[in-house]
N, C-alpha and C positions, 0 to 999 in steps of 0.2 A: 504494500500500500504506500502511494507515495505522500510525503511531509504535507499537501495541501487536505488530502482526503484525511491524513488524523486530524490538523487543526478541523476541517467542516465536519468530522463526527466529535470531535471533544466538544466544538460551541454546540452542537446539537443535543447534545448528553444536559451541556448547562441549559441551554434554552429550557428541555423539558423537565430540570430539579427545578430551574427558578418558577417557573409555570405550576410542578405539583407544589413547593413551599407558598405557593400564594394562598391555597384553601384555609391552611392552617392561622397562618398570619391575618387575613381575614375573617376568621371566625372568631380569632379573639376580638380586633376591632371592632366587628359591627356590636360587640356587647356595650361598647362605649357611644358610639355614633349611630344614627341610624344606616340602613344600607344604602337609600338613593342621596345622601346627602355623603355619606362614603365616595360611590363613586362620582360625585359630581367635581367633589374634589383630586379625586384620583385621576378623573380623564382628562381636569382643563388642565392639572401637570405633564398629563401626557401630550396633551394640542399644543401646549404652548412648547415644550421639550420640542415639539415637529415644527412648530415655525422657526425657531432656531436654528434647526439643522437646514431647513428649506424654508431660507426668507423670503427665495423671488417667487411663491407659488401662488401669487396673486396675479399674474402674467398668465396664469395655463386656467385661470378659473373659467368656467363657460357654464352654460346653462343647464344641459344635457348633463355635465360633472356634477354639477349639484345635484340635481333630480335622482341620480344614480347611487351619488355618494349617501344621499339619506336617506333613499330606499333602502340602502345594503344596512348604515347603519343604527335603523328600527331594529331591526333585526338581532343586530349586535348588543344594542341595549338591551333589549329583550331579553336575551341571554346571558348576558350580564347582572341583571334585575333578577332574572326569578334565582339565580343561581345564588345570588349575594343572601334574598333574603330567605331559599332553602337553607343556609348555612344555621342561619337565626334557630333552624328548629332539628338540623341534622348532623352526624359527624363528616368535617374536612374529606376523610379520606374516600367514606362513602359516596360524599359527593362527588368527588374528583374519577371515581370509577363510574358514576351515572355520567358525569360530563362526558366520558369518553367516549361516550356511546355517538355522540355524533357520527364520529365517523363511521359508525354501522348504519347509522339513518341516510347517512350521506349514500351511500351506497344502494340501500331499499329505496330511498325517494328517487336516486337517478333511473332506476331499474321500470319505477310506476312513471317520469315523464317520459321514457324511452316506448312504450307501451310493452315493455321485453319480461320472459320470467325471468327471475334472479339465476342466476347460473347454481352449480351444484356448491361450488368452493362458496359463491357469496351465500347461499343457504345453509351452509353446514355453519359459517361464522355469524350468522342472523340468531341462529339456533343455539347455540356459546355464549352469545349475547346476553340471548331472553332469557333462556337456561337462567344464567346468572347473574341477571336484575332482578327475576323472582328470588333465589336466595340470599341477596343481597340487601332487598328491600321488605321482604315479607317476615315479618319477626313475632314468637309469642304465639298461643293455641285461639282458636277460631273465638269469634266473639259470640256472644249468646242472643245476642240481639238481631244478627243477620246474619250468620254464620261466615263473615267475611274475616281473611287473615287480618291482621291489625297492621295499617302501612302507615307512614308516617307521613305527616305534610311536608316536611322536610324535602323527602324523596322525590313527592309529588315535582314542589316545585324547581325541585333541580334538572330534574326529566323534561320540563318546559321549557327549562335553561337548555336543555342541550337540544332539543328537536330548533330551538331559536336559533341556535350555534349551527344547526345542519343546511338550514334554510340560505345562513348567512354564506358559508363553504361554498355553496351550490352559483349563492349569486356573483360574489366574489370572481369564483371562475367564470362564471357566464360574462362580468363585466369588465374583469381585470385586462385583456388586450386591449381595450378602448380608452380608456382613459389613464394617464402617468399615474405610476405607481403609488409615489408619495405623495403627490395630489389626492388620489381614492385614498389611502388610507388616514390625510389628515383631515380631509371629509365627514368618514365612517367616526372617526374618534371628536370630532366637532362636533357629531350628532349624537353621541352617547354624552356628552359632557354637558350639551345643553337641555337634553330631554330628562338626564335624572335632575339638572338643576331646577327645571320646570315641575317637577312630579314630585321635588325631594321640597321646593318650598312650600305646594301647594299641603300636602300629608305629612311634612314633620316638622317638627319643632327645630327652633334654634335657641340658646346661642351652640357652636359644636363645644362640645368634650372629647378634646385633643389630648388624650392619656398618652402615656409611652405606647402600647399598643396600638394608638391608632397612627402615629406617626411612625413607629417600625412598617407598619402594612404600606400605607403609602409609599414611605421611601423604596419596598421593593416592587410595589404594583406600576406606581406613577411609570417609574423611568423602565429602570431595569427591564421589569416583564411587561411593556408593552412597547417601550422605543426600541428602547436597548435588542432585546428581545428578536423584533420585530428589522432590524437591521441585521443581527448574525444569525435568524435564519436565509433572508434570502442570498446573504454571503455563500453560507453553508449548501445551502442546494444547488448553489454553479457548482460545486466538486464533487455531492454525495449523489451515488444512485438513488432513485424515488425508493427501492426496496429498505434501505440503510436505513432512509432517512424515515419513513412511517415508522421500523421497529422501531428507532431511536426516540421518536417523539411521542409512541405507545406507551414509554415508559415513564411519560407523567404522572400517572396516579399511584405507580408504585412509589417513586418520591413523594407524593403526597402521601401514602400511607405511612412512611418510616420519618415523614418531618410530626403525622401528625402524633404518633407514637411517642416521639422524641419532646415536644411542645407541648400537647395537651394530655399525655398519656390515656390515647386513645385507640385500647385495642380492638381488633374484629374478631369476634366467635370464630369456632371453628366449618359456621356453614356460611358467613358470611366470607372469610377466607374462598372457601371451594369459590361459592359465587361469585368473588373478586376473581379469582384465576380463569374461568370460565368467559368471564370479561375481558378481561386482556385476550385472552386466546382469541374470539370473536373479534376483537375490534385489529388484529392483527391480521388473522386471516382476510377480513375484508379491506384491511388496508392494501394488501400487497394483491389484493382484485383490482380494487380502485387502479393501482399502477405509480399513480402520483398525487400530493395532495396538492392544494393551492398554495400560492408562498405565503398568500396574507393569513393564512388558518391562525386567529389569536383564540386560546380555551379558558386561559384566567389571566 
């Protein structure tokens, strides 16, 4: 292997630790802050980190970038939103293995706008998936009132987080050849940072409660895992094969499990484990279906 392909798989190792330590580091935050006022702060660090980098990108603004850049970025917020305040009511690492799941939805939804059945490999990884979001998320003996497992809202809402996240992948690629990169992507993140500031002043309170944990989160979400981030992957993917590069960024939610371990000593039963490995198995096998992901794919 040559010195460029280790450096693009070593940033890609980091990208997906700094990406799974974000669950953890935001779930203790939002106990201080609320979540849409979280990220309203977290994204205009991030917009403004991008006009920094790209001061002249009011030269490339056009009408069609807008319209594009905010569609993609509802989406994003979305995903962001429900994922922030699943965390409010679930465990980091659980979530972080529900977010993953995008990219199995990614694959199921292209397979329904293609009008095509899922192939055998994307049906076996569909099924590793489900397999193990049911033992993942279904916890405790039937309820006596509707004989239903007992699932947590938490899970609920992270699950809406990621079907947001799969939508967003799918538009991404759909739009990403047409408009400058860093143009769409300080867009998408202009329209997360102003839509939770709209939603976070309308439903939460102020003044913020900036404790040490909300300012650790920040400091790794704002920059790091979303500029930062967001520049050594697509460094990373001019040297790494798509193959490489999916296992490599699969392995965020196992860094999520062992930061949340580490942080919030927060362990998984022994079925929620099976359930987590059955995930990763799924969300692997249909990554390396897929072939290649989009460069913008941001998960936390």
């Amino acid at each position: 292997m040559r010195t460029t392909e280790f450096q693009a798989a070593g940033l890609l190792i980091l990208v997906a630790a700094i990406w799974g330590a974000t669950f953890a580091v935001v779930k203790l935050a939002i106990e201080d802050i609320p979540p849409f006022t979280f990220n309203a702060v977290r994204f205009s660090l991030a917009f403004l980190s991008l006009i920094i980098f790209y001061p002249h990108f009011k030269a490339k603004i056009k009408a069609a970038a807008i319209a594009k850049s905010s569609l993609v970025g509802l989406f994003l917020f979305g995903g962001y939103s429900f994922q922030t305040m699943g965390l409010e009511h679930t465990g980091a690492s659980k979530a972080a293995f529900i977010t993953g799941l995008s990219v199995v939805l990614v694959a199921a939804l292209n397979s329904c706008f293609k009008k095509q059945l899922p192939s055998k490999q994307l049906s076996l990884g569909i099924l590793f998936a489900v397999i193990g979001l049911g033992l993942l998320t279904f916890n405790g003996p039937p309820q006596s009132e509707n004989g239903l497992m007992a699932l947590n809202i938490g899970d609920i809402l992270v699950f809406l987080g990621a079907i947001c996240f799969a939508i967003y992948i799918i538009l991404v690629d759909f739009y990403t050849k047409e408009i400058d990169t860093l143009l769409f992507t300080t867009g998408q993140i202009a329209i997360v940072a102003l839509a939770s500031i709209l939603v976070g002043f309308t439903v939460e309170s102020l003044p913020l409660n900036l404790t040490p944990d909300v300012f650790r989160a920040l400091l790794i979400t704002a920059i790091p895992a979303t500029t930062l981030a967001y520049f050594a992957q697509n460094w990373a993917q001019r040297h790494a094969s798509p193959a490489n590069t999916a296992i490599i960024l699969a392995l965020e939610p196992v860094f999520a499990l062992v930061v949340a371990w580490f942080m919030l000593h927060e362990p998984l039963s022994s079925q929620e484990l099976l359930g987590a490995t059955l995930m990763l198995t799924g969300m692997i096998v249909a990554e390396l279906k897929l072939g290649v992901l989009p460069l913008e794919k941001i998960e936390s």
